[in-house]
C-alpha positions in Angstrom: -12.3 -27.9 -19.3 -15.3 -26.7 -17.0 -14.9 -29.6 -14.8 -11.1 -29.0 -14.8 -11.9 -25.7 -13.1 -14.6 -26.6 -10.9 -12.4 -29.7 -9.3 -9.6 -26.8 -8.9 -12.0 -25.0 -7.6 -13.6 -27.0 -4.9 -10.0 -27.8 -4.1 -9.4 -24.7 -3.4 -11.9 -23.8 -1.1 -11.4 -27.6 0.5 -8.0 -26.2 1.5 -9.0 -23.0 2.9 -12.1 -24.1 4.9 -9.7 -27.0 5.9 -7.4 -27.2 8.9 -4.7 -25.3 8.4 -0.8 -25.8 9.9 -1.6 -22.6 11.9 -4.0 -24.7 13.8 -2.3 -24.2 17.7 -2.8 -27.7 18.4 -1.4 -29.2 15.0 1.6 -26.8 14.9 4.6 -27.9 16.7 3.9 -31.4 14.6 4.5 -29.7 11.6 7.9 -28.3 11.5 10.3 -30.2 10.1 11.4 -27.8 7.3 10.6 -25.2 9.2 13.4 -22.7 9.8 14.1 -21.7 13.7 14.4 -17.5 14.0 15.3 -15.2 16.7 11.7 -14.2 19.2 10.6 -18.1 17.7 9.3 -19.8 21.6 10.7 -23.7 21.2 10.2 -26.9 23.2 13.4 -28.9 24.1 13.5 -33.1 25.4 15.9 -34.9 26.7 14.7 -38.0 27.2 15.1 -38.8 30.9 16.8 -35.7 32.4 14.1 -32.9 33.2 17.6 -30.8 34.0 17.4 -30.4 29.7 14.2 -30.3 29.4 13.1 -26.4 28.9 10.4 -24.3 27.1 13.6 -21.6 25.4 12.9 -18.5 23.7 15.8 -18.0 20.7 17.7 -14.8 21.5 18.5 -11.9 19.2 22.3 -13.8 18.5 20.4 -16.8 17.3 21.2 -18.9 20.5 19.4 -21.1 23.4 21.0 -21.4 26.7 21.1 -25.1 28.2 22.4 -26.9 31.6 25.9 -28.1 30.8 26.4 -27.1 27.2 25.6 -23.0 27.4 24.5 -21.2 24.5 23.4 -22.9 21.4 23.0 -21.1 18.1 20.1 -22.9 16.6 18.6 -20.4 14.4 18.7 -21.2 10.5 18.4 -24.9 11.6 14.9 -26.6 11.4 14.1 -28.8 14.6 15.9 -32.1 13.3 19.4 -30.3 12.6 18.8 -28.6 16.4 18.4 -31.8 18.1 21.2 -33.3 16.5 23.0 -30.3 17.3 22.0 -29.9 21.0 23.0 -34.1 20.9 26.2 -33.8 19.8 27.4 -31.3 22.2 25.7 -33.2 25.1 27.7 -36.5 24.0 31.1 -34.6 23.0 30.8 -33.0 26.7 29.8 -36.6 28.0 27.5 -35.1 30.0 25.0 -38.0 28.3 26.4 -40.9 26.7 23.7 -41.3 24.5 21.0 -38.3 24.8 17.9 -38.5 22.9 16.7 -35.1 22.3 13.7 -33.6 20.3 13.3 -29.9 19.7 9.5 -28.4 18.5 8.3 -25.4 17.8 6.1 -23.8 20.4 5.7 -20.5 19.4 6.2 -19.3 15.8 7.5 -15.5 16.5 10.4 -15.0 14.4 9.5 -15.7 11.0 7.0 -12.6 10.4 5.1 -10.6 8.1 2.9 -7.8 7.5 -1.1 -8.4 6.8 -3.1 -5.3 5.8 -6.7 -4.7 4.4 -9.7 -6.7 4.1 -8.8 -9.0 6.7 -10.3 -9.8 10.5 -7.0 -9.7 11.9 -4.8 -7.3 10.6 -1.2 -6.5 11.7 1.9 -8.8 12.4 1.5 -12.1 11.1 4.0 -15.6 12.6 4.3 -18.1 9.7 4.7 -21.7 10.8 6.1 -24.4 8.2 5.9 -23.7 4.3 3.1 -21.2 4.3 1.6 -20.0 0.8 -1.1 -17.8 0.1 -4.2 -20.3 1.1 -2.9 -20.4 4.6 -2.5 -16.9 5.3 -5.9 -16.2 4.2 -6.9 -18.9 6.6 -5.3 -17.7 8.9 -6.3 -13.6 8.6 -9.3 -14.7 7.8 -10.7 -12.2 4.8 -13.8 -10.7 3.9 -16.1 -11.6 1.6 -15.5 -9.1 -0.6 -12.0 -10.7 -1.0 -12.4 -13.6 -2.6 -13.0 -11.6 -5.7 -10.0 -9.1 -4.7 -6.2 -9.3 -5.2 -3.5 -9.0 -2.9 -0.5 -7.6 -3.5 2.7 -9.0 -1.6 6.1 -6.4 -1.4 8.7 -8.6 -1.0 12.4 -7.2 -0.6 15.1 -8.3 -2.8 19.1 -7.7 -2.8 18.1 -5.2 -6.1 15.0 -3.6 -4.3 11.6 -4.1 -3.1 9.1 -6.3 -5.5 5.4 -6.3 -5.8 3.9 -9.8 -6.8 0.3 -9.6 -7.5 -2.1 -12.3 -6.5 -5.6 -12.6 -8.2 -7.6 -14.3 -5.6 -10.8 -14.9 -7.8 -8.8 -16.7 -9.8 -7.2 -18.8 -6.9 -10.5 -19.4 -4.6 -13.5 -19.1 -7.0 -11.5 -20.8 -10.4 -8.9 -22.9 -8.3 -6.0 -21.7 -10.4 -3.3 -23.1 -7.6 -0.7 -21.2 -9.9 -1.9 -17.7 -7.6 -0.8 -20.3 -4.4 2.8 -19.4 -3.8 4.9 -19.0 -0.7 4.8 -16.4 1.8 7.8 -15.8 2.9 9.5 -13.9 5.9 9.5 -9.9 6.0 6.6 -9.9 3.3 4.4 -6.8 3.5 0.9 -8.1 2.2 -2.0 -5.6 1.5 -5.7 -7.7 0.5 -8.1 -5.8 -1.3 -11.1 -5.9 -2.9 -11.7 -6.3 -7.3 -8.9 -4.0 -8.5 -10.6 -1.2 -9.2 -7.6 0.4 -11.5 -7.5 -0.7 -15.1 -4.5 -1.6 -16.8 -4.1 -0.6 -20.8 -7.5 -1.8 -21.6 -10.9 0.7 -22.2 -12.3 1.3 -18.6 -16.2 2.0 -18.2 -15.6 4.4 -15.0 -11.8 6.2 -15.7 -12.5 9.5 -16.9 -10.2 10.9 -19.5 -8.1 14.0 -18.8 -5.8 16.3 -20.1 -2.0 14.5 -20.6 -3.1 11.2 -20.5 -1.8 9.2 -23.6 -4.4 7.3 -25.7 -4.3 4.1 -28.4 -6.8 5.0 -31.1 -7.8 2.2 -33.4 -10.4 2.1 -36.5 -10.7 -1.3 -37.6 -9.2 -1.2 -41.3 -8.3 2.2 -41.0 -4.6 2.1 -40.7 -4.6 6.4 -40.6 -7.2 6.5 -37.8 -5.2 4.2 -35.9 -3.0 5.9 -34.1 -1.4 6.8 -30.5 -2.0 10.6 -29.1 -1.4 12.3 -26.1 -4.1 14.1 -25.3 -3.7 17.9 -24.9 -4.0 20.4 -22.8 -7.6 22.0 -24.2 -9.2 18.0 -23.5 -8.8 17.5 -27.3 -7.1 15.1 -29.5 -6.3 15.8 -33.4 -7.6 12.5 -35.8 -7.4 12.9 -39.5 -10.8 13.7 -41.4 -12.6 14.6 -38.5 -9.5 17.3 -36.7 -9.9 18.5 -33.0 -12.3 16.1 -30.7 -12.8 16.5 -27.1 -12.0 13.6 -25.2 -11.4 14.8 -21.9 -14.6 14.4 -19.2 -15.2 11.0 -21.3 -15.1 7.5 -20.3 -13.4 5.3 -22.9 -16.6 4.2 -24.1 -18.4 7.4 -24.7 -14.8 8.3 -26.2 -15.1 5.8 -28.6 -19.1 6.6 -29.6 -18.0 9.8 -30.5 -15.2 9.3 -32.8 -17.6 6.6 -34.4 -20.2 9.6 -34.4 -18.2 11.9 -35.8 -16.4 9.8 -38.5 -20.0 7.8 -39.4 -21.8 11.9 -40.1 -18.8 13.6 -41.7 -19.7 10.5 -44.4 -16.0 9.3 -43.8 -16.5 5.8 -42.7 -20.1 3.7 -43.4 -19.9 2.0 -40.1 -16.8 2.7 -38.3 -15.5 0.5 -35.1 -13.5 2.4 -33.1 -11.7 1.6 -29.4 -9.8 3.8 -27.5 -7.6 2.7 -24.6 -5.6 4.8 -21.9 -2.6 3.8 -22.6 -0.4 6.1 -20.2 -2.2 7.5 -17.0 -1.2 10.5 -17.0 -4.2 13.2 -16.5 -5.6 12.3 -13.1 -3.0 12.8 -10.6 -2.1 13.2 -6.8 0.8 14.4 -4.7 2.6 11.8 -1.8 5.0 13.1 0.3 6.1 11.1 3.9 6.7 7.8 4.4 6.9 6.5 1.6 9.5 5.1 -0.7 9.4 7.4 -3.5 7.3 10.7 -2.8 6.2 12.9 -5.7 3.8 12.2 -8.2 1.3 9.1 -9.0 -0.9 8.7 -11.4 -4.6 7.2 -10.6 -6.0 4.6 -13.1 -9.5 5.1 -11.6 -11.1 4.7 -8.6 -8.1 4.6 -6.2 -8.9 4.7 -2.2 -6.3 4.8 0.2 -5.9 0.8 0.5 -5.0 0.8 -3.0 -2.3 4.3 -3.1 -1.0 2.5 0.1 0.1 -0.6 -2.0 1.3 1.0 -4.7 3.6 3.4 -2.6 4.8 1.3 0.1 6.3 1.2 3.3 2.9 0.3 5.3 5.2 -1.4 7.9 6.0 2.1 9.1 2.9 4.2 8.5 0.7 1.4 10.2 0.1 3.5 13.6 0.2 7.0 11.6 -1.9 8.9 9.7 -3.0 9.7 6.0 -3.7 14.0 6.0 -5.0 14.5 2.7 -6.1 18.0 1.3 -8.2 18.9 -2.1 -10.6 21.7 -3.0 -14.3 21.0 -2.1 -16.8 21.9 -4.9 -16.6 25.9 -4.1 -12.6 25.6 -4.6 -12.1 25.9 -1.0 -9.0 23.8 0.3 -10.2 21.2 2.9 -8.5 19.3 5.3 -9.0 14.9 5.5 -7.5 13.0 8.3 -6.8 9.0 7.9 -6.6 6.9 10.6 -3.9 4.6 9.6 -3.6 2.6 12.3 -8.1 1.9 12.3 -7.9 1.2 8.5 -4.9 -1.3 8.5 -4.8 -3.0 12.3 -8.4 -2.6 12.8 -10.2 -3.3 9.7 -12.0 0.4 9.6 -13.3 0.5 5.8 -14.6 3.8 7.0 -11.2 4.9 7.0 -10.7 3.8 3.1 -11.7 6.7 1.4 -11.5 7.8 -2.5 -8.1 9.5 -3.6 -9.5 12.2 -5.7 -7.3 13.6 -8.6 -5.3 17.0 -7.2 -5.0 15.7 -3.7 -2.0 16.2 -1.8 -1.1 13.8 0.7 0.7 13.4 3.2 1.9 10.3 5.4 3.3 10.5 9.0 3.5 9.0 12.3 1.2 10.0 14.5 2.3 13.0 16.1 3.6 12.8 20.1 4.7 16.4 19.9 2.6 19.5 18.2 2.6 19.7 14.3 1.8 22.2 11.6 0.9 20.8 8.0 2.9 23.0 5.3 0.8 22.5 1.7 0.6 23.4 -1.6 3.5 25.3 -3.7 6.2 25.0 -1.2 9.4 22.9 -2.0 9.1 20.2 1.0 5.3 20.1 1.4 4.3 18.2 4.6 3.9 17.7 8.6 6.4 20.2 11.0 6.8 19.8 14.5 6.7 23.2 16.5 9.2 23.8 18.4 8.3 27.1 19.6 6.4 29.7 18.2 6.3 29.6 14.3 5.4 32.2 12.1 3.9 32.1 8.9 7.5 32.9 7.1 9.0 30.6 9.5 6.7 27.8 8.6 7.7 28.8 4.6 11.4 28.5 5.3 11.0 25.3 7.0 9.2 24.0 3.9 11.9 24.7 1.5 10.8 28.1 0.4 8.0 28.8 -1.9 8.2 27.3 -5.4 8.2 29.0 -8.7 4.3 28.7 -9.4 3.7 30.3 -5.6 1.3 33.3 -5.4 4.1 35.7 -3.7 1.4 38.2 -2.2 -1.1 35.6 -0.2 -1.1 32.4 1.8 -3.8 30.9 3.3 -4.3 29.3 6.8 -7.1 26.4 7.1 -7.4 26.3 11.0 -10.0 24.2 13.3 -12.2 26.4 15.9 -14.9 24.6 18.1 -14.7 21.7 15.4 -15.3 24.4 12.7 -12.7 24.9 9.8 -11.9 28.3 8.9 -9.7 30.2 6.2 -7.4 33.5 7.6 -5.5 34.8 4.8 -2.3 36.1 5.6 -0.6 38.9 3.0 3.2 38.3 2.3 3.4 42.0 0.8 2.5 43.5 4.4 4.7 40.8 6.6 7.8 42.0 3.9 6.8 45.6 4.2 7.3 45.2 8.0 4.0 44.4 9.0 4.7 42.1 12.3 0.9 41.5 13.2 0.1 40.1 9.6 3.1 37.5 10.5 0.8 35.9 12.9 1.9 32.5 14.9 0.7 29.2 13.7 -1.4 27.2 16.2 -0.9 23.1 16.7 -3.1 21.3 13.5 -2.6 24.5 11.6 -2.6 24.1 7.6 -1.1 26.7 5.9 -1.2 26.3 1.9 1.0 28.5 -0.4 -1.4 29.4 -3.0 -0.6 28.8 -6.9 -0.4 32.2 -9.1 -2.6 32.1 -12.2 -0.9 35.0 -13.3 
C-alpha cells in the first residue's frame, strides 16, 4: 500500500514539474479537443493561397472574417470541425476546388478563469486544451506553503454557484489523482494554505463560545452522551456533575474538565470523554458588500481574509476593491482596518491576509473613484456611502436604513483620520433632535461613523 502511494506520488509531482500544455511553444499542437471562444487569437492555412492565410481574433458573435467567404462562426468548434468548416464554404463558393486548410490556436483568451491566493501569478487565467487542477498549479505556479493547502474552486451551475474542494496534500504529496479534475471555463479558484477551519471534529486552537452547539460523548455512558447548545453564561448542563463552563475552552481542555469533574465527584473511575463543535455558532462576524449572501458567518477557527473570501464569494468583483473591517481593540475602542484587495489577490500581498476576529464587521467594496463615508454598527444597511454633497450625521443614519432596534438613541460615534492619527468625536442625538445644528456636524471623506449598541 505504501508503495501504491509513493508511485502516485512521484507521479504527481512528475506531472507538475513536467512540461505542461501551457508551454507557449507546445500549445497550438495541442488543441484538438479544445473548444474555440470569443477574445481566443487563432492561426488559419490555406495551403497555397497566402490571400487565406491570417492570424484572426474570434469576435464577440463567435465569428472570423475571411477573403471570399466573410464571416465564419467558429466558436464552440475545436480546430478540426473549423477547418472543415472554413473548407467547405471555400469549395461550395468554388473559390478553391480542393482547399486544404488547418486552423491552431494561437492565443488562448476566451476560455478563462479566476486564480486567487497563494499563487505567483494571480488574476485572469487562459486554459488551453483539457486542463485539470495539476496544470493550473503549473501554470500559477503556488507557494510552498500550498502543497499542503486546499483550493477551493466556485463553479456556476444552472441551480447556483458550487464550491468543490481540492485537498492538494493529498494530490501532490500522496498522489491521490482522484483531487485532479477539470478546470473548466468561468471557474473562480481561491489556493490556500492547510485549512485552518475544522469541520465537526475536536479542534486544538477553536475556542468555545457562547451558542455554539456541542456533541458530548462518555464512552459507555449513554446519559453523558449527549448534544447541548451551549448557553449564554459559557455553561453547559451534564447530568451528575450540572452547570460547567465551557466557553474560553478549546475542545481539549473542554473535554479534561468534564473528565475532572466526573473522575472527583466519584461518578465515573476513569471517564473518556470528547467533545466536538458540532454547529459554529459562537464566534461570529458581519459581511455586507459584494458578496453573494451578506449577513452573518460563522468562523470555525482561525479565519483570515483568504479564507472568509472563499467562503463568501464573488472575488471576481471585489478583486480591485477593498476589505474595511472594524472591531474593538483591547480598551473597547472601535478601530478602523483597510484590505487591499487588489495586493492580496492579483499581487500575492500575504501582508494583506490578516485574521477575521470574532465581532468584526466587514465590509467589501470597489475601490472608491468618488468620496465615501463608512456607516457601522447598529444601522439597518451597514456599509460604504458615497458623498454627494455635504452629509450630516442624521443624513448619513437615514442613508443607512435608520438605526436598528438595539441602537443607543442618545450617542453615535465618529472614528475619523487626522495627520494619520485616528480619533473618536462623539456626536449626541438628544441635542441634534432638540435643535442643536452645530452637534449635526458634516462628515468628512474616510469618515466612520458607528451607531452604538444600548446595554440598557
Amino acid at each position: 500500500m505504501r508503495k501504491i502511494i509513493a508511485l502516485r506520488a512521484i507521479l504527481a509531482l512528475l506531472l507538475i514539474s513536467s512540461s505542461s500544455l501551457f508551454s507557449l511553444g507546445n500549445i497550438a499542437l495541442a488543441t484538438q479537443d479544445y473548444v474555440i471562444a470569443v477574445d481566443d487569437v487563432v492561426d488559419v492555412n490555406v495551403l497555397k493561397d497566402d490571400t487565406l492565410t491570417k492570424t484572426l481574433t474570434v469576435d464577440e458573435d463567435g465569428s472570423i472574417t475571411l477573403p471570399y467567404i466573410n464571416k465564419v462562426k467558429i466558436s464552440g468548434l475545436n480546430c478540426k470541425e473549423a477547418a472543415n468548416l472554413i473548407a467547405e464554404r471555400l469549395k461550395a463558393g468554388n473559390f478553391l476546388v480542393e482547399p486544404k486548410v488547418t486552423v491552431s490556436v494561437k492565443e488562448f483568451l476566451g476560455q478563462k478563469v479566476m486564480v486567487f491566493g497563494l499563487v505567483k501569478t494571480p488574476g485572469i487565467q487562459y486554459l488551453s486544451d483539457k486542463t485539470t487542477v495539476l496544470d493550473l498549479i503549473k501554470q500559477v505556479e503556488i507557494s510552498p506553503e500550498a502543497k499542503n493547502g486546499k483550493m477551493i474552486i466556485t463553479r456556476k451551475y444552472s441551480s447556483g454557484d458550487k464550491a468543490i474542494d481540492i485537498d492538494l496534500a493529498s494530490l501532490i504529496l500522496k498522489g491521490d489523482l482522484s483531487q485532479n479534475i477539470l478546470i473548466l471555463p468561468g471557474d473562480s479558484i481561491v489556493i490556500s494554505a492547510k485549512d485552518p477551519l475544522p469541520l465537526q471534529s475536536s479542534d486544538d486552537e477553536y475556542v468555545i463560545a457562547a451558542e455554539d452547539v456541542l456533541d458530548i460523548n462518555v464512552w459507555k455512558d449513554e446519559n453523558l452522551t449527549k448534544v447541548l447548545p451551549v448557553g449564554d453564561d459559557g455553561s453547559i448542563t451534564l447530568p451528575y456533575i450540572n452547570n460547567i463552563k465551557v466557553a474560553g475552552l478549546t475542545c481539549k481542555e473542554a473535554e479534561n474538565f468534564i473528565a475532572e469533574r466526573l473522575k472527583s465527584g466519584n461518578f465515573l473511575i476513569d471517564p473518556k470523554v470528547t467533545v466536538l463543535v458540532k454547529e459554529f455558532r459562537g464566534q461570529r462576524v458581519m459581511v455586507f458588500g459584494l458578496v453573494k449572501k451578506p449577513g452573518v458567518y460563522y468562523l470555525k477557527g482561525k479565519t483570515y481574509c483568504l479564507d472568509l473570501l472563499a467562503e463568501v464569494g464573488d472575488t471576481e468583483k471585489s478583486k480591485g476593491g477593498k476589505l474595511t473591517i472594524t472591531r474593538k481593540d483591547n480598551l473597547g475602542e472601535q478601530e478602523v482596518i483597510n484590505v487591499d484587495l487588489h495586493s492580496l489577490l492579483m499581487n500575492g500581498d500575504l501582508s494583506q491576509n490578516i485574521q477575521i476576529l470574532p465581532g468584526d464587521s466587514i465590509v467589501i467594496s470597489l475601490k472608491s473613484t468618488g468620496q465615501q463615508v463608512y456607516v457601522l454598527g447598529e444601522v439597518r444597511v451597514p456599509g460604504p456611502y458615497t458623498i454627494q454633497r455635504d452629509l450630516s450625521v442624521l443624513e448619513a443614519l437615514r442613508m443607512a436604513g435608520g438605526q436598528t432596534d438595539f441602537a443607543n438613541r442618545s450617542k453615535v460615534k465618529i472614528i475619523r483620520e487626522e495627520n494619520g492619527k485616528k480619533k473618536n468625536i462623539f456626536v449626541n442625538l438628544d441635542k441634534i433632535k432638540k435643535g442643536d445644528k452645530d452637534e449635526d456636524i458634516t462628515l468628512q471623506a474616510g469618515d466612520v461613523l458607528v451607531s452604538l449598541k444600548s446595554w440598557f
